[in-house]
C-alpha positions as CSV (number, residue, x, y, z in Angstrom):
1,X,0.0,0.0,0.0
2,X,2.7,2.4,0.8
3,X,4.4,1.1,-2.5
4,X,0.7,2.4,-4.2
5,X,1.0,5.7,-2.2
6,X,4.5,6.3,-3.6
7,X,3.7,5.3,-7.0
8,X,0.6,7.9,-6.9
9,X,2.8,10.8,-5.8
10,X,5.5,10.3,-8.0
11,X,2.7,10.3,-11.2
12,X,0.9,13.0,-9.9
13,X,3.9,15.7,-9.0
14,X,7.3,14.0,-9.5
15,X,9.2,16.7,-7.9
16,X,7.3,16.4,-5.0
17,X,8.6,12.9,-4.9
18,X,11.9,14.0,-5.4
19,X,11.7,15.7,-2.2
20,X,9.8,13.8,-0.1
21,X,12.5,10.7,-0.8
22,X,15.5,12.9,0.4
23,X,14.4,13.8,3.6
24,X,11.3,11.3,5.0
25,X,14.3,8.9,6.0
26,X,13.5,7.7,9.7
27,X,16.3,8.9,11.2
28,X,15.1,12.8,9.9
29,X,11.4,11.8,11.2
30,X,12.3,10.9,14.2
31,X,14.3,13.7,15.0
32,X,11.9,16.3,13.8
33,X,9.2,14.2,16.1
34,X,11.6,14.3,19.0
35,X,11.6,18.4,18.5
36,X,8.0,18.6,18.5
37,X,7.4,16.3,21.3
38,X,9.8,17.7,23.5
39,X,9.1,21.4,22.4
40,X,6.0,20.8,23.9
41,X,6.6,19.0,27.1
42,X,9.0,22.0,27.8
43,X,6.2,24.7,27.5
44,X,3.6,22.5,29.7
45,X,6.1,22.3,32.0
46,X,7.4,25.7,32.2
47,X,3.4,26.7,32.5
48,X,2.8,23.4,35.5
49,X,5.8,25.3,37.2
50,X,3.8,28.9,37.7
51,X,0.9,27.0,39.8
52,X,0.6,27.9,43.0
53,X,3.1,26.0,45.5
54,X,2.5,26.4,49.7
55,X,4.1,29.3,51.6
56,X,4.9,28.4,55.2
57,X,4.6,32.4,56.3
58,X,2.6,33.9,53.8
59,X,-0.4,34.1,51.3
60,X,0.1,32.3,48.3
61,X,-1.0,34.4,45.4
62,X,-1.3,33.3,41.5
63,X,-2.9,34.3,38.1
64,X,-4.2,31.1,38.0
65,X,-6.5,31.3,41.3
66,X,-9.9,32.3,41.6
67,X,-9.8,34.0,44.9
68,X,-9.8,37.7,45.1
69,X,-7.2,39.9,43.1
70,X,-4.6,41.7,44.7
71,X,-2.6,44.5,43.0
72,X,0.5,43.4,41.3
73,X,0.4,40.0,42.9
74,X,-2.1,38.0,41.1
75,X,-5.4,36.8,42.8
76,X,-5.3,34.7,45.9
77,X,-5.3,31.0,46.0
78,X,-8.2,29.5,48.5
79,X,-8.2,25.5,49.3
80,X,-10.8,23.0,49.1
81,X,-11.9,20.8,51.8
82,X,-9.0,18.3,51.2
83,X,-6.3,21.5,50.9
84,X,-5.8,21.5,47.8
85,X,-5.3,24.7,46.5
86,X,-8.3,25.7,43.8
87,X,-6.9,26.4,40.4
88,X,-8.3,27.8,37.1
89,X,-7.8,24.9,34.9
90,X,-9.8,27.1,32.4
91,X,-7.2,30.1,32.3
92,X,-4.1,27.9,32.7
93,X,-5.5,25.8,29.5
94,X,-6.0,29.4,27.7
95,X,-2.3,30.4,28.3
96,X,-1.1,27.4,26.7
97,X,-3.2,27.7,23.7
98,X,-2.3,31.3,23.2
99,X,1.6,30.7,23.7
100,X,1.4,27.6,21.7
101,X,-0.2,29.6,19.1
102,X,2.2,32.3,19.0
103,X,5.2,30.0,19.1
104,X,3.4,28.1,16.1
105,X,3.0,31.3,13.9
106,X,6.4,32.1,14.4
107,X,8.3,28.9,13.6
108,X,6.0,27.5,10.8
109,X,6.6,30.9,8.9
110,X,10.1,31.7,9.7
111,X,12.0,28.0,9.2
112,X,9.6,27.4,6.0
113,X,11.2,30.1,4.4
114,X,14.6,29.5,5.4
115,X,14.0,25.7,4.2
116,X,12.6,26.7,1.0
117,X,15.3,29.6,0.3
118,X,18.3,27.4,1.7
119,X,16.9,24.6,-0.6
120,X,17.3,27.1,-3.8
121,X,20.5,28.4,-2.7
122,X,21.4,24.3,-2.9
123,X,20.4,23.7,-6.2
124,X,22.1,26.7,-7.7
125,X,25.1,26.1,-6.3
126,X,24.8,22.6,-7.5
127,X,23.9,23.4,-10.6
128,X,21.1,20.9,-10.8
129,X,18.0,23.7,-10.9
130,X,18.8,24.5,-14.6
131,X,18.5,20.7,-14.9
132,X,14.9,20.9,-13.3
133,X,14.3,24.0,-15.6
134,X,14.5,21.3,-18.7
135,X,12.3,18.6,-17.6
136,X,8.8,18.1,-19.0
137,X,7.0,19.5,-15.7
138,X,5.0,22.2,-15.8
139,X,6.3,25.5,-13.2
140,X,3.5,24.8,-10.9
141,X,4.6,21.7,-10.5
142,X,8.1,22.0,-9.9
143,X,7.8,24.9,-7.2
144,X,4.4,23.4,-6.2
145,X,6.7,20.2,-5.4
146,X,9.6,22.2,-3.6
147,X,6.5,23.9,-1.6
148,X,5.0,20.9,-0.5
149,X,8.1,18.7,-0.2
150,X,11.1,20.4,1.1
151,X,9.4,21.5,4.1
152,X,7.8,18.1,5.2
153,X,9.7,18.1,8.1
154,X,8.4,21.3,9.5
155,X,5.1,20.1,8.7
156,X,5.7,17.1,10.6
157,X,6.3,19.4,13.8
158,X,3.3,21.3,13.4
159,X,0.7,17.7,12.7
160,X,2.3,16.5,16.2
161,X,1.3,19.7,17.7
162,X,-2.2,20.0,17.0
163,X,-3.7,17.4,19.6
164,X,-2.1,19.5,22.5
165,X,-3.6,22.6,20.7
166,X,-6.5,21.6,20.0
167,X,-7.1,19.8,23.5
168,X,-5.6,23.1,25.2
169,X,-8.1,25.4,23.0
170,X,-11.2,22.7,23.8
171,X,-10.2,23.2,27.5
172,X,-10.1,26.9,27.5
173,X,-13.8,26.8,26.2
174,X,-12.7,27.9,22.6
175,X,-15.7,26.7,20.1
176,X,-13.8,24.4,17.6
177,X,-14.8,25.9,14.8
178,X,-12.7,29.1,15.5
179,X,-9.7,27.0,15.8
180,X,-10.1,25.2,13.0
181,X,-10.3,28.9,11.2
182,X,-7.3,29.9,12.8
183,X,-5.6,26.8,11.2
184,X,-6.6,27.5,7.7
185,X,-5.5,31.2,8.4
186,X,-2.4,29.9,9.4
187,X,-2.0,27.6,6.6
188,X,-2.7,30.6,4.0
189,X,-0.6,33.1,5.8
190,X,2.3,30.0,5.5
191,X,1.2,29.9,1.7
192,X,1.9,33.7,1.3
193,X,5.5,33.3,3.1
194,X,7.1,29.9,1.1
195,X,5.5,31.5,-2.2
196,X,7.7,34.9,-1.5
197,X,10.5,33.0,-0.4
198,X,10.6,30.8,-3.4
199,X,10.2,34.0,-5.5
200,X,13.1,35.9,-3.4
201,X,15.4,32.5,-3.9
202,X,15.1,32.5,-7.4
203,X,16.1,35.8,-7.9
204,X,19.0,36.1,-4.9
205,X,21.5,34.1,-6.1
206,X,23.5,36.6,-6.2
207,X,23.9,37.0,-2.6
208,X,25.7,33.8,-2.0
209,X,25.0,31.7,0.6
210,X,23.1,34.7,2.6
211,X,19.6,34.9,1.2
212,X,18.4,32.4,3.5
213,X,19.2,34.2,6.5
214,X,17.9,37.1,4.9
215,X,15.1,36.5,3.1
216,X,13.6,34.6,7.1
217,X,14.9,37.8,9.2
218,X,12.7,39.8,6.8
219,X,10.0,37.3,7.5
220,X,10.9,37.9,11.5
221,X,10.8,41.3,11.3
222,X,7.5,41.1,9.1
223,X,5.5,39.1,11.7
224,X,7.0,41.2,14.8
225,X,6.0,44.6,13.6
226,X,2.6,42.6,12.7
227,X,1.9,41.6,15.7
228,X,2.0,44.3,17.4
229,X,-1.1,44.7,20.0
230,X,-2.5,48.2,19.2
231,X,-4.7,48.8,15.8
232,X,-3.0,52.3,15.1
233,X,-5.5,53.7,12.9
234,X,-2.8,54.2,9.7
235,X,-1.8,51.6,7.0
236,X,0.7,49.8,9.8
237,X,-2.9,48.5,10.1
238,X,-2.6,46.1,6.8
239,X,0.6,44.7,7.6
240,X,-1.3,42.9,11.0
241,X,-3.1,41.0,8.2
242,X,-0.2,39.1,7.5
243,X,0.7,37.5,10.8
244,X,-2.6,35.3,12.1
245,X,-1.9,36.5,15.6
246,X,-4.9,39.0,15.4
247,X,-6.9,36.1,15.6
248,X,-6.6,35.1,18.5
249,X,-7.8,38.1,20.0
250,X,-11.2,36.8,18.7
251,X,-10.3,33.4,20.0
252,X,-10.0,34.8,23.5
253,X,-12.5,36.8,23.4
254,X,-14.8,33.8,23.0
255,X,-13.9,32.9,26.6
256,X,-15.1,34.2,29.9
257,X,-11.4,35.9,30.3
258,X,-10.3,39.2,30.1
259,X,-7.4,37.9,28.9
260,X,-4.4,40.2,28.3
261,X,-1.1,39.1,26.3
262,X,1.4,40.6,24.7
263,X,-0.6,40.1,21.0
264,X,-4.0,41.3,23.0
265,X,-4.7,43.8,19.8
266,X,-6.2,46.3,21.2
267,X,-9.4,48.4,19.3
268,X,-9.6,45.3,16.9
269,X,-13.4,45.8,17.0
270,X,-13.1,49.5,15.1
271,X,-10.1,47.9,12.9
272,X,-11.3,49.4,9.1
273,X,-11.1,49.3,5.7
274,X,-12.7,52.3,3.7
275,X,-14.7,52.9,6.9
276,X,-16.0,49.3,6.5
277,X,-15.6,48.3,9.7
278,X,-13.4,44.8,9.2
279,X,-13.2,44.1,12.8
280,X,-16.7,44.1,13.7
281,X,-16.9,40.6,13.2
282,X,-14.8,37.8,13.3
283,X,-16.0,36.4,9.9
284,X,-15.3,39.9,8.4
285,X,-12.0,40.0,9.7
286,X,-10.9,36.6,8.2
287,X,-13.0,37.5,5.3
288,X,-10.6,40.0,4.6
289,X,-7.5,38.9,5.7
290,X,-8.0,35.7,3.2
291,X,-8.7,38.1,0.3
292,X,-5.4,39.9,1.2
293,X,-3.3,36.7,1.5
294,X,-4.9,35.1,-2.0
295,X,-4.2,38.7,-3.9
296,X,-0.4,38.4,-3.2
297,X,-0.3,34.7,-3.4
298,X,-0.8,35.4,-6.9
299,X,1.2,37.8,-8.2
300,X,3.7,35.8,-6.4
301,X,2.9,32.5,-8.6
302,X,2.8,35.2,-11.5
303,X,6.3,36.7,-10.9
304,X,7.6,32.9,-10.7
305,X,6.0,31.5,-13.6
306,X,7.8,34.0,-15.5
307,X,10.9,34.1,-13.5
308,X,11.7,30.1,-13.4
309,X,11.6,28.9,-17.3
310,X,13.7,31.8,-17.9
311,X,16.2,33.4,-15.3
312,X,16.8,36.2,-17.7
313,X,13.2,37.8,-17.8
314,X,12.0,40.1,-15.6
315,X,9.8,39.2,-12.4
316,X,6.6,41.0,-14.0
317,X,5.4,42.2,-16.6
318,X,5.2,46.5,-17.2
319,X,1.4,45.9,-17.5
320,X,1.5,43.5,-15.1
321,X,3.1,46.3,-12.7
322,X,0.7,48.6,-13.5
323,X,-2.3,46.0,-12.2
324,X,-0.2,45.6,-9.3
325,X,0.2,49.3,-8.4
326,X,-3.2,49.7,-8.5
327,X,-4.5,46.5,-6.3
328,X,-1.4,47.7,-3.7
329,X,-2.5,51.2,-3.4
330,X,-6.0,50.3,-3.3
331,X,-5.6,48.2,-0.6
332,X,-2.9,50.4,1.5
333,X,-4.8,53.7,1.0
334,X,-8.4,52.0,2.6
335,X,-6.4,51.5,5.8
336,X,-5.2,55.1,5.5
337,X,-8.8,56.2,5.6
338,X,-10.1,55.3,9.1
339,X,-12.0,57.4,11.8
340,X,-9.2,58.3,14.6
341,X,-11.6,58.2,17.5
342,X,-8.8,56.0,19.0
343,X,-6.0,57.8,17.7
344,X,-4.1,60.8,16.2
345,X,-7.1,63.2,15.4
346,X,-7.7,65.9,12.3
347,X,-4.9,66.8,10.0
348,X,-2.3,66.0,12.2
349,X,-3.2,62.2,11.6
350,X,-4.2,62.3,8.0
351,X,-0.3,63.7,7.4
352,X,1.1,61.0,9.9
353,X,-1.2,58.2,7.4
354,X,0.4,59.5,4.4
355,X,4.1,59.6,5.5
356,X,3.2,55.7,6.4
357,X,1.8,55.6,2.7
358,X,4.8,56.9,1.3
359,X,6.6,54.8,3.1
360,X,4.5,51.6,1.8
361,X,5.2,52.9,-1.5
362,X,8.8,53.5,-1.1
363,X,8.9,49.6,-0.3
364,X,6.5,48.7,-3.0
365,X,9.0,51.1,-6.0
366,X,12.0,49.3,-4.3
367,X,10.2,45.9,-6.1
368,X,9.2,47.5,-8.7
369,X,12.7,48.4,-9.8
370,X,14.0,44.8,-9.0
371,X,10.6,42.8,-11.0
372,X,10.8,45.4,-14.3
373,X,14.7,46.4,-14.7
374,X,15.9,43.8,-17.9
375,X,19.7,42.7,-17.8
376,X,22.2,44.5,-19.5
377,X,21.9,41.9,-22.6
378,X,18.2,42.4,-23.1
379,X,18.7,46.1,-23.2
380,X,21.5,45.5,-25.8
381,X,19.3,43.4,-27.4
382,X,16.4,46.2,-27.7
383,X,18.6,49.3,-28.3
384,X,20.2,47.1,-31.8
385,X,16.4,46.8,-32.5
386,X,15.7,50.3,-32.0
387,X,18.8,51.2,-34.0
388,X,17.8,48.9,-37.1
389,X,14.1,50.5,-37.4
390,X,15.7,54.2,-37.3
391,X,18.3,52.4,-39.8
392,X,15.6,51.1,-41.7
393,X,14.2,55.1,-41.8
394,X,11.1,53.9,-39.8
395,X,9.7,57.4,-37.6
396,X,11.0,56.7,-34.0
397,X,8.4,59.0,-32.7
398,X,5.1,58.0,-34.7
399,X,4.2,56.4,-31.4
400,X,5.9,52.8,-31.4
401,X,8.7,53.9,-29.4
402,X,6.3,54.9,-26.2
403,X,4.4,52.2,-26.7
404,X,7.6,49.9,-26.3
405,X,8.6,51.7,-23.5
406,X,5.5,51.2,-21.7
407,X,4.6,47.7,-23.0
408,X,7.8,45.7,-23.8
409,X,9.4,43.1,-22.2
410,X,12.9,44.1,-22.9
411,X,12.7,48.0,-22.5
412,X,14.2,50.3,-19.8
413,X,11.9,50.5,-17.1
414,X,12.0,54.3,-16.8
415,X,8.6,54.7,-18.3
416,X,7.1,51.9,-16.4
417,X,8.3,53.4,-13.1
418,X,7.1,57.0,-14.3
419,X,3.0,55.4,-15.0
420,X,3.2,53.4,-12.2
421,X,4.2,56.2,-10.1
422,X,1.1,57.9,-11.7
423,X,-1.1,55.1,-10.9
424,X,0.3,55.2,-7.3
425,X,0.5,59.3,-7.0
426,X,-3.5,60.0,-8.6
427,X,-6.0,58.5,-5.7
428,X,-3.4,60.5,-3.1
429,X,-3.7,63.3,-4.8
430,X,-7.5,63.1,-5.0
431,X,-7.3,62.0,-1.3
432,X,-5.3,65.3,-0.2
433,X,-7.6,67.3,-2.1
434,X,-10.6,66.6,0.4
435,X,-8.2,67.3,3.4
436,X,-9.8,70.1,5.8
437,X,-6.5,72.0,6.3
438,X,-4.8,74.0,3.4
439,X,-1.4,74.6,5.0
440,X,-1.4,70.6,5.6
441,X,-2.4,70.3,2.0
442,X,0.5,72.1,0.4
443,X,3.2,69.6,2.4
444,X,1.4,66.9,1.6
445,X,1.9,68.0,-2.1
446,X,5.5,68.4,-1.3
447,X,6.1,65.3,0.1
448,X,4.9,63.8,-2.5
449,X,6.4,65.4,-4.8
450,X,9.5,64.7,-3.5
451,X,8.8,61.5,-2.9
452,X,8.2,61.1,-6.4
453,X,10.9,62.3,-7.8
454,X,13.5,60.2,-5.4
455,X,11.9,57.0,-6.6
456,X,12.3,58.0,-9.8
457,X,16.2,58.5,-9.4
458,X,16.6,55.4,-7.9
459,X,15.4,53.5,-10.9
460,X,17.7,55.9,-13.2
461,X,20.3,54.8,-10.9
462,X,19.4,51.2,-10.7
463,X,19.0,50.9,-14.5
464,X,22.4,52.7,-15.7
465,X,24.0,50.2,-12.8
466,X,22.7,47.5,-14.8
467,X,24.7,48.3,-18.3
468,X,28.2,48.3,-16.5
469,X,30.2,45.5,-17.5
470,X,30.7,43.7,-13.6
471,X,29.4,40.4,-12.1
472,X,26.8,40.2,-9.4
473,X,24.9,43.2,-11.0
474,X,22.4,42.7,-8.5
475,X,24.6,43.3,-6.0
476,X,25.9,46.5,-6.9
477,X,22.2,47.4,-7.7
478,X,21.3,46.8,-4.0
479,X,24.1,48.0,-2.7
480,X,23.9,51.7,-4.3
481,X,20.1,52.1,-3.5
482,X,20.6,51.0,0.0
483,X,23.7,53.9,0.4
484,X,21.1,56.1,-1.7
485,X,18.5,55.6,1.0
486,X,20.7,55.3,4.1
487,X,23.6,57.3,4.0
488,X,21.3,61.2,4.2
489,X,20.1,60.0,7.5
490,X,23.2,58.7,8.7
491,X,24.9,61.6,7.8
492,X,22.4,63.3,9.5
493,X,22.7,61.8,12.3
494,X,26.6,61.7,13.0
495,X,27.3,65.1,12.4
496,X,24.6,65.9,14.0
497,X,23.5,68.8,11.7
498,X,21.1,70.8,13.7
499,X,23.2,73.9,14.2
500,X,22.6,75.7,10.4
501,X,19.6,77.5,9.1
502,X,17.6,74.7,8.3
503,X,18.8,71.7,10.2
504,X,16.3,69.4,8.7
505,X,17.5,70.1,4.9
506,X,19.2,67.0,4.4
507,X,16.9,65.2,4.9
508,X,15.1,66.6,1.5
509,X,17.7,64.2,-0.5
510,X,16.4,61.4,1.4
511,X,13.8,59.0,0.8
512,X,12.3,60.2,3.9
513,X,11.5,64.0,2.5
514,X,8.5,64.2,5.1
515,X,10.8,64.5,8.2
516,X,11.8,68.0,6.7
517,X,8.5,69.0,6.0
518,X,7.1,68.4,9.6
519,X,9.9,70.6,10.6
520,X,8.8,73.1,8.8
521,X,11.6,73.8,6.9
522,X,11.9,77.0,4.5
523,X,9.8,77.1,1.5
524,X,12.8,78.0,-0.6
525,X,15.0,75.0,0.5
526,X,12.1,72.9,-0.5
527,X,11.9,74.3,-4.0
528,X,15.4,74.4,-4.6
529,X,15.2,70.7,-3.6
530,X,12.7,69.7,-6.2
531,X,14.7,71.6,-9.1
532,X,17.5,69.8,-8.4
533,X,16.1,66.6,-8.5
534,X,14.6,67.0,-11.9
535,X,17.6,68.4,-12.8
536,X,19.8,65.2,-11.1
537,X,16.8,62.9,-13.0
538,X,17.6,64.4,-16.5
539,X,21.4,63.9,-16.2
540,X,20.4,60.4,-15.1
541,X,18.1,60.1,-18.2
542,X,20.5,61.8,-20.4
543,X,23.1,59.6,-19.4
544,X,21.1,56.5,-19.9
545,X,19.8,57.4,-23.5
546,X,23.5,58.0,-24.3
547,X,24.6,54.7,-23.1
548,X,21.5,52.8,-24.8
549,X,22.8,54.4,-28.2
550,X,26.4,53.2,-27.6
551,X,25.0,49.6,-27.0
552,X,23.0,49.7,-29.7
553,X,26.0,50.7,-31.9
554,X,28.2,48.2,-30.3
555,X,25.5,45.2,-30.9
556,X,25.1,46.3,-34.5
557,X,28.6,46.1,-35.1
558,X,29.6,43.1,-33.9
559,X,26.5,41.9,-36.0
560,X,27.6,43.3,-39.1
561,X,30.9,41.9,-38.5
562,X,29.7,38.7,-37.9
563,X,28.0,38.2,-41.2
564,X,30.7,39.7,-42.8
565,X,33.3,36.6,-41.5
């Protein structure tokens, strides 16, 4: 039978079986069962050891006691007839869950990725993922067998956990069908993670060895600033989606407990979208937080179905960019628009919601420039082609030049970048426009402006980077934004430049303009700013066009040469 079950797999997704043969050998299954079981034993134990134990001289106090509370010592433990002290099996159950929980969100997420990413690294040091490229499978199921397969250990773990869970979440009082919802939330939100991670391993090769550790401390970092207990009122607010520990404030809440942790969200129930009020409910809520996980899910699987045939495409598409650009600020903006009963209040906290949005968007253009920027041989490639149409006396400008740049796959992504920056740039203008406060109106134009025109530098930058003549492009690529967007502030912050006119200035040529603004820094610095970014952007652009030309030339030449031997 197991012979059948083998057999079955291997037809239905042989990479799958691929996987699952390397690493279900007993000696690996027994360890990662060991791991779980003892993981588990160690947190009921550490939890048996915080019941109450007999003072000689004084009151016992505990959490888990239903006498009367005391301040700062817990509530105090009464005895039965036999002496026993009388403990809240209910609330000492619920801690369990909820810790359990936590530790399960955490792990699952972060190891899966470094699995998956580790697994990629492995393969293209090996060599042997160009030999997967060339089999007969299909994309979806090649990564859909690394996805399932190369974490199977993991998942081992998290199966042996579940009958502690789920007999710690029955004994809280926690209806079952809530936990089983916070197990398929958990399960997508796992989805989301190994589908970016097998994305960001395909295209970080380039690091070496570090992508791993790199691409699962981003994941760290993603789930700690999303679990963070407070619903802020501003588009931090959509990154909670991500990490299922806002459930189980709803979990909780369908016990008897005023339960406090350190994930307790607090205002969960005025969490909203578009003034749709998400956390309302706790169908809403998952309602929502599904749709959000699916939406990336697949431009993830989009980006990789392109990205894995061919290494040398780009991650998207440009009009697949400009869908994205859209669903993103569509979805970031909503949680920008929220009532602030709870929270910053008037214009003061519609500019804090938009310096998060910028922000978001900074992040989001960073992507951009990696999924659209072609490699220096496609744009060698597209400037011959340019250069034989004008050869050929075809018009350049009779519209098929704009349309390339906009449209085709091996164009620079300058254009791209400028519409989706349009895309991104029109609902926040429309949005400032209804703002109450004029004077908050014309920095909010500012920064964005500013904000606009950095972004667009960076992909000048990161696309003349890309036509040098030097391994690990990528590399350098990374390396020059990340100076670009750190070294203003660190400079900033080491000479310690609040002695001049306008101690806040430098912070114009950052990709944090708004810090300036809110300082109120002279109107003049700030337009002087902006004309020497366009100006800094048409060098860039200048330069760029010049160096497209020169390839093209090149490319043509060796051509010509070529046919002529």
């Amino acid at each position: 039978m197991t012979l059948s079950l083998i057999n079955r797999i291997g037809d239905w997704n042989p990479q799958l079986l691929r996987e699952l043969k390397g690493r279900l050998k007993t000696r690996n299954v027994a360890i990662a069962s060991a791991i779980s079981l003892l993981g588990q034993l160690l947190l009921v134990m550490s939890y048996y050891g915080q019941l109450p134990v007999e003072k000689v001289e004084s009151q016992t106090f505990s959490k888990y006691c239903p006498g009367p509370e005391q301040y700062y010592r817990g509530n105090e433990c009464l005895k039965d007839i036999a002496g026993n002290f009388v403990i809240n099996w209910q609330y000492w159950w619920l801690d369990v869950f909820v810790w359990l929980s936590l530790i399960s969100i955490f792990v699952m997420s972060v190891v899966g990725t470094y699995m998956l990413i580790a697994d990629l690294a492995q393969e293209d040091r090996r060599s042997t993922l160009n030999f997967i490229r060339l089999s007969p499978q299909s994309t979806q199921s090649i990564l859909g067998g690394k996805l399932l397969g190369v974490p199977v250990l993991l998942y081992v773990v998290g199966v042996l956990a579940i009958p502690l869970h789920l007999c710690a979440g029955i004994s809280a009082s926690i209806p079952l069908p809530l936990i089983l919802t916070f197990y398929g939330v958990l399960a997508l939100s796992c989805l989301l993670f190994y589908s970016g991670a097998l994305l960001f391993g395909l295209f970080s090769s380039a690091f070496s060895g570090f992508q791993p550790w790199l691409g699962s401390g981003l994941v760290l970092i993603f789930l700690w600033v999303g679990s963070f207990k407070t619903i802020a009122h501003d588009p931090t607010d959509w990154v909670k989606l991500f990490s299922p520990s806002w459930m189980i404030s709803y979990l909780v809440s369908a016990t008897s407990f005023g339960y406090k942790s350190p994930f307790s969200y607090l205002h969960i129930e005025i969490w909203q979208w578009f003034y749709i009020p998400l956390g309302a409910s706790f169908v809403s809520a998952v309602a929502f937080a599904v749709l959000n996980s699916g939406l990336w899910i697949y431009w993830f699987w989009q980006s990789m179905m392109r990205r894995f045939p061919n290494p040398s495409n780009t991650m998207l598409s440009k009009g697949q960019s400009y869908l994205l650009t859209a669903s993103f600020e569509v979805i970031v903006l909503g949680f920008a628009m929220q009532n602030m009963e709870k929270g910053r209040s008037g214009s003061q906290g519609l500019s804090f919601n938009l310096n998060y949005l910028l922000f978001f968007n900074l992040f989001l253009f960073l992507c951009l420039i990696a999924s659209l920027s072609p490699q220096r041989q496609a744009l060698q490639d597209w400037a011959r082609y340019r250069r034989e149409k004008v050869t050929n006396r075809q018009r350049v400008w009779n519209g098929s030049l704009v349309r390339d740049l906009m449209w085709g796959e091996k164009s620079p992504n300058i254009m791209a970048i400028a519409l989706n920056l349009f895309i991104t740039s029109l609902p926040l203008i429309c949005w400032i426009l209804v703002w109450p406060n004029n004077t908050e109106k014309v920095d909010a134009f500012l920064s964005l402006a500013l904000t606009v025109t950095v972004i667009a530098i960076y992909a000048a930058i990161a696309q003349l980077m890309l036509l040098m003549k030097t391994q690990k492009q990528a590399v350098w690529v990374a390396g020059a934004l990340g100076a670009a967007i750190v070294l203003p502030p660190l400079i900033f912050a080491v000479l310690s430049l609040g002695s001049g006119t306008d101690p806040y200035a430098i912070w114009l040529f950052s990709a944090f303009p708004w810090v300036a603004l809110t300082q109120h820094t002279a109107a003049t610095t700030v337009f002087m700013t902006i004309i020497g970014q366009f100006t800094l952007l048409a060098v860039l652009n200048a330069r760029l066009s010049l160096q497209l030309r020169q390839a093209g030339e090149s490319a043509s030449k060796a051509l010509l040469a070529a046919h002529k031997a």
